[in-house]
C-alpha positions as CSV (number, residue, x, y, z in Angstrom):
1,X,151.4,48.9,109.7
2,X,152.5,48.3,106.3
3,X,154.5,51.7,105.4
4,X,156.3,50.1,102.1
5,X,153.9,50.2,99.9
6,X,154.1,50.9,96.2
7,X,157.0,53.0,97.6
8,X,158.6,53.3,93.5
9,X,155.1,54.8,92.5
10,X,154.8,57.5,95.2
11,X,158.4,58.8,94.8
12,X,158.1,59.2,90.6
13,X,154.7,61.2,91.9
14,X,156.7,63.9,94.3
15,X,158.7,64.9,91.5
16,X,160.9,68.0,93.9
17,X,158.9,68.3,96.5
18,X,160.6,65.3,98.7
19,X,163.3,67.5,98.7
20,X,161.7,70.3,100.9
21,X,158.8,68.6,102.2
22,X,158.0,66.3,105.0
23,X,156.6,63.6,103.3
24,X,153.4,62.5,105.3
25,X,150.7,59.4,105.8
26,X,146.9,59.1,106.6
27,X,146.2,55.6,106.9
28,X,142.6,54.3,108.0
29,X,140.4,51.3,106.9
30,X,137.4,52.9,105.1
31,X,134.1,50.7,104.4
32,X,131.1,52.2,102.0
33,X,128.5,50.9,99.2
34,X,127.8,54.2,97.8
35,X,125.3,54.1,94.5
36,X,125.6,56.5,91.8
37,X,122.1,57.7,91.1
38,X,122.0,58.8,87.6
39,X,123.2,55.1,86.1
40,X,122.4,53.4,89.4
41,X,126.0,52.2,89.5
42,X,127.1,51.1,93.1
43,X,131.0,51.5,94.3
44,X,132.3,49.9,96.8
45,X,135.6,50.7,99.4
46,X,136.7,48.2,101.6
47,X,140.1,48.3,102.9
48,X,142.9,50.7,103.8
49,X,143.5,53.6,101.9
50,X,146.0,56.3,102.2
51,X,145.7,60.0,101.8
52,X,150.0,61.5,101.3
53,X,150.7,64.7,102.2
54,X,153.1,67.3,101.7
55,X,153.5,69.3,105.4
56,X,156.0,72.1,105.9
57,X,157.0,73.7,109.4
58,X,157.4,77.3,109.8
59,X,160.8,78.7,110.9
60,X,159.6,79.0,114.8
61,X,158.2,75.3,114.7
62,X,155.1,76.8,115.6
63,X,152.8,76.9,113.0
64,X,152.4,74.1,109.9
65,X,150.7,73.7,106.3
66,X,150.3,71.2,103.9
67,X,148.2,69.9,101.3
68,X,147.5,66.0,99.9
69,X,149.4,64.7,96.6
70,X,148.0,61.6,96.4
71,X,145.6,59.1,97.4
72,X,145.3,55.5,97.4
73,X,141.8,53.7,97.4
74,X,140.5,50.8,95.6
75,X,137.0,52.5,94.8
76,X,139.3,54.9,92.3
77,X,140.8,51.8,91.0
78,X,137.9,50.0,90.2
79,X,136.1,52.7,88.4
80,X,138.4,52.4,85.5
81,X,137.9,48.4,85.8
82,X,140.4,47.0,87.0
83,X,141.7,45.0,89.9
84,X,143.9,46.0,93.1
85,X,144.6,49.5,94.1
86,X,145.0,52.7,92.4
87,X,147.2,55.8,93.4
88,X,145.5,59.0,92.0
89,X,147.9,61.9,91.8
90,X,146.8,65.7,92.4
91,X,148.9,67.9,90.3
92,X,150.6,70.1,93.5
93,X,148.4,72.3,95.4
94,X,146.2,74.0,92.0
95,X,144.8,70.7,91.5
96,X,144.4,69.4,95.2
97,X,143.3,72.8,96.6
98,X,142.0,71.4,99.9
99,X,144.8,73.1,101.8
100,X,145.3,72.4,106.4
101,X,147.3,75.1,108.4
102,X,148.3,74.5,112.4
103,X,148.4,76.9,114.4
104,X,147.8,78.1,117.9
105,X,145.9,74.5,118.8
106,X,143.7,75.3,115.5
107,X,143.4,72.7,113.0
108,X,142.4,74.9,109.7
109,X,140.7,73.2,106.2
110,X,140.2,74.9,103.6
111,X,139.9,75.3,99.4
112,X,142.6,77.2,97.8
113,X,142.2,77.9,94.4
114,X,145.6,79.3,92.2
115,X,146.0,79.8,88.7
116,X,150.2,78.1,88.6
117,X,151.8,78.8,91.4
118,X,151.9,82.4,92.0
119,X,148.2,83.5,90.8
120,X,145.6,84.2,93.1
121,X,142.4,83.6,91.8
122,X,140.7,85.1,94.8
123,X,141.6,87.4,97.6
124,X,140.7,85.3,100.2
125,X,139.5,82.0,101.4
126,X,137.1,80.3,103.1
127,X,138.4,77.7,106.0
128,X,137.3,75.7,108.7
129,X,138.5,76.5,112.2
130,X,138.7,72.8,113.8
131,X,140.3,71.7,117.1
132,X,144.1,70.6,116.2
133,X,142.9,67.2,117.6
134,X,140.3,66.1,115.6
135,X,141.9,68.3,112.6
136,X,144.0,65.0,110.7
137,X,140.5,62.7,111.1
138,X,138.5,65.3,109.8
139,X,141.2,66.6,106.9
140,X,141.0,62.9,105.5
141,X,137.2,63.2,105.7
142,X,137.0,65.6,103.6
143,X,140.2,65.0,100.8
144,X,138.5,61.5,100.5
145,X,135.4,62.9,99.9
146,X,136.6,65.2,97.6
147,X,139.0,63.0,95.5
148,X,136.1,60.1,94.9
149,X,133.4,63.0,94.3
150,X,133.7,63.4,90.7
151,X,133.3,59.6,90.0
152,X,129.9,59.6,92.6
153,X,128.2,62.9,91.6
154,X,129.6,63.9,88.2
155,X,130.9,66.6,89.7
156,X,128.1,68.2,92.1
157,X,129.6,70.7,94.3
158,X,130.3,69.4,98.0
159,X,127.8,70.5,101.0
160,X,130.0,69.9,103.9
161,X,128.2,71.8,106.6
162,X,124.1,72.8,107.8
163,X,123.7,76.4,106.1
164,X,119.8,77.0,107.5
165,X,118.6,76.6,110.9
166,X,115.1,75.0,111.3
167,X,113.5,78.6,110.8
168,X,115.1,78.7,107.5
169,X,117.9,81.5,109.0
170,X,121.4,81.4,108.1
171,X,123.3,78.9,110.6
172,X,127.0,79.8,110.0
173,X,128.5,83.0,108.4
174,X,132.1,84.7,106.5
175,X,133.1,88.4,106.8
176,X,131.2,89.4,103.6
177,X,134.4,91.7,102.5
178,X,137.7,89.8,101.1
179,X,139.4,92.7,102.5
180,X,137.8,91.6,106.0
181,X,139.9,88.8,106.9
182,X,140.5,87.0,110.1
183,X,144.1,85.8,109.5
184,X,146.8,85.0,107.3
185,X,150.6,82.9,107.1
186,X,153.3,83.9,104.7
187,X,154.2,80.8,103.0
188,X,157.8,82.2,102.7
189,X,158.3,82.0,106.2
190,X,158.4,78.1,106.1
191,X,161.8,77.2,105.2
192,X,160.9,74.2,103.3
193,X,158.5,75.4,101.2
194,X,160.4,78.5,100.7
195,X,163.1,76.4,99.0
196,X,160.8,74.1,97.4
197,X,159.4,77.3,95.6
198,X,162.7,78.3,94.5
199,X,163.7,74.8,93.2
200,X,160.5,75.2,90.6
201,X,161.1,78.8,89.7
202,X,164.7,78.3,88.8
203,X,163.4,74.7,86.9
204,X,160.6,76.2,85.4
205,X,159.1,79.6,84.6
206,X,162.3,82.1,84.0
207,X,159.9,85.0,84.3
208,X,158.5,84.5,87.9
209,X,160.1,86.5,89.9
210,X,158.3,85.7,93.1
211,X,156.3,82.2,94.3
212,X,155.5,82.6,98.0
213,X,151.9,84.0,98.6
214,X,150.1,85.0,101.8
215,X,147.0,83.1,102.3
216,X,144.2,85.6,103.5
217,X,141.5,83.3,105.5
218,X,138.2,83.8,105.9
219,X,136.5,81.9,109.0
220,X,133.1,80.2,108.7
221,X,131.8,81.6,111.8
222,X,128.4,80.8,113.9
223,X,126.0,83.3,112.8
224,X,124.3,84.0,116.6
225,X,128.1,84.7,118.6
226,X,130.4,85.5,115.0
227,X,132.8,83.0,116.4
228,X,134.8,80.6,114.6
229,X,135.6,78.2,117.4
230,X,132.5,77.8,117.7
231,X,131.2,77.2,114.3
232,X,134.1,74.6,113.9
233,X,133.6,72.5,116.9
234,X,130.1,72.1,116.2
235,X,130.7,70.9,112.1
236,X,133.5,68.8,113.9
237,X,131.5,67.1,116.4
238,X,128.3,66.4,113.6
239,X,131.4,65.1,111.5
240,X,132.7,62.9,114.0
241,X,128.9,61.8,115.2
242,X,127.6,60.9,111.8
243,X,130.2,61.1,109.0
244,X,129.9,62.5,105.4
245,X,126.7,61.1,103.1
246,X,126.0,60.6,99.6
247,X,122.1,62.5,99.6
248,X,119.8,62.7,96.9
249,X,119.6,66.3,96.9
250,X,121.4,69.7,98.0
251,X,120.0,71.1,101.6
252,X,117.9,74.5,99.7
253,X,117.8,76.0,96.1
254,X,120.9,78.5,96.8
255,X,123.1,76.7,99.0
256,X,125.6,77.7,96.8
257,X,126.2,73.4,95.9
258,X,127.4,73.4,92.0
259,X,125.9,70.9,89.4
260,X,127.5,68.6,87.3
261,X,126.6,66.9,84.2
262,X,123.4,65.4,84.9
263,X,122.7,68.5,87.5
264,X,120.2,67.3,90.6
265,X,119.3,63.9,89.5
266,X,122.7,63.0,90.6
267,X,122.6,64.3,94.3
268,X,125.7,65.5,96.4
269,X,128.0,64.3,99.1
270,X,126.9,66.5,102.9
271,X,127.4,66.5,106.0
272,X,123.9,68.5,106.6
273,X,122.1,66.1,109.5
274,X,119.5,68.8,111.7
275,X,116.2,69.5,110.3
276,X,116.2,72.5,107.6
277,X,113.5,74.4,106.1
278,X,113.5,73.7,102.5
279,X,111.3,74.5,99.5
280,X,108.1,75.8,101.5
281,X,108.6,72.5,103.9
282,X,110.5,71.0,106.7
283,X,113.8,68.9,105.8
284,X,113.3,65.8,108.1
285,X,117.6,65.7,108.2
286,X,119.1,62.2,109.7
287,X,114.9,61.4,109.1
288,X,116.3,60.8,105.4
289,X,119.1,58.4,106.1
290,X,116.7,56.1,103.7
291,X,117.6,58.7,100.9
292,X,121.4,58.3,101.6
293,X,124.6,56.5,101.6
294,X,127.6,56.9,104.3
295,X,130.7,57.6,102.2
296,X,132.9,58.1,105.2
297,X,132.7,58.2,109.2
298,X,135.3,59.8,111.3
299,X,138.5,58.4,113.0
300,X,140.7,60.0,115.1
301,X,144.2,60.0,113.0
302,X,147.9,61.0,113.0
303,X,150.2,61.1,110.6
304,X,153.2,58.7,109.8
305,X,156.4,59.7,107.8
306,X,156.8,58.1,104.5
307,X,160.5,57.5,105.0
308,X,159.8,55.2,108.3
């Protein structure tokens, strides 16, 4: 395994953070042709690319989260026109806010959106609840889907799990109240980051006087039990059976999926597979794989230490 790799560019990306941080590697060879509806543009990735994370450890070793800084992928790269491969940097956690947390054999994914580093937008957030075995495979799933979806959708909003059932019902379901949350970690208990937050304040922004937050989560839960567990092993194992898709459309009018510039014509990247009712009609689900384009299947991975 080739862990040297444009090692001068990663370290002018981790500006303080390789300080505090355990610097971390996904590595896995990802295949795809993947067209671009709206010009008909086709991008191709066919190689090895390589999602880098920053992970912290709480102060009991028992619990762990971390967030990608960077990815490396030769679809990126050749959108711009040229040749080899392309390291696109996320600027810290508000611009990559696809955020993992470990704990108790749980393997949690989930979008945190800050304004700077001590702002909560929201209250709460919305995460996965995975099994911590399949959690790595399917965080890289989903960060490389994420990272490549601007360039494939102009910016449609990502569909990552089966809302309806085939009676049109609601399939999977969040505490409705942000004050109803199932769990949350102090990010000033880990060490690491605790000093990695003090390191910006002091080189930074005199008037913060505080940069630790507790992250309030919100489980996607299956509607019929209002279990998490649940919920999560069954978006993991359709993950793991059939991957993520580039589709032609969102799964129902309301599904919550943003548009981007050129709206519907230009289709979203989902993970929705089962038959849903949609429009008056019945979805036919993998019946449509005519309609789409794998982006990404699953792989079981673990991570590897940049300094190896």
């Amino acid at each position: 395994m080739k862990k040297h790799f444009l090692l001068p560019t990663i370290i002018s990306l981790l500006f303080c953070t390789n300080l505090f941080a355990e610097q971390l590697v996904l590595e896995r060879q990802v295949t795809n042709h993947v067209q671009r509806y709206y010009d008909k543009t086709w991008f191709d990735e066919a190689g090895t690319v390589r999602i880098f994370l920053n992970e912290f450890t709480s102060s009991s070793g028992k619990e762990k989260f971390g967030w990608a800084y960077a990815i490396e992928s030769k679809m990126l790269n050749g959108a711009d026109g040229s040749d080899g491969t392309s390291i696109k940097s996320f600027n810290d956690e508000a611009d990559c806010p696809l955020m993992y947390y470990i704990a108790d054999g749980r393997f949690y994914v989930g979008y945190v959106w800050t304004n700077g580093y001590t702002t909560e937008v929201t209250n709460t957030h919305v995460f996965y609840d995975f099994p911590e075995e399949d959690g790595y495979g399917l965080y890289f799933m989903l960060t490389y889907a994420s990272a490549v979806n601007y360039l494939l959708t102009y910016g449609n909003g990502l569909t990552f799990m089966e809302k309806w059932d085939q009676e049109g019902h609601s399939k999977y379901i969040t505490n409705d109240s942000d004050l109803n949350y199932d769990l949350s970690f102090y990010t000033g208990n880990f060490p690491g980051y605790k000093k990695y937050s003090e390191f910006r304040l002091e080189n930074g922004n005199k008037n913060n006087v505080q940069s630790f937050r507790t992250v309030k989560i919100r489980l996607i839960k299956e509607a019929k039990t209002n279990d998490s567990k649940v919920a999560g092993n069954q978006i993991a194992d359709n993950l793991k059976a059939h991957g993520l898709w580039k589709a032609k459309s969102c799964m129902t009018p309301g599904d919550g999926t943003m548009l981007g510039a050129y709206g519907p014509n230009e289709g979203v990247i989902t993970c929705w597979y089962e038959p849903f009712y949609k429009a008056g009609s019945m979805s036919d689900g993998l019946g449509e794989k005519s309609k789409k384009n794998l982006l990404i299947d699953y792989k079981k991975l673990s991570p590897y230490s940049l300094k190896q």
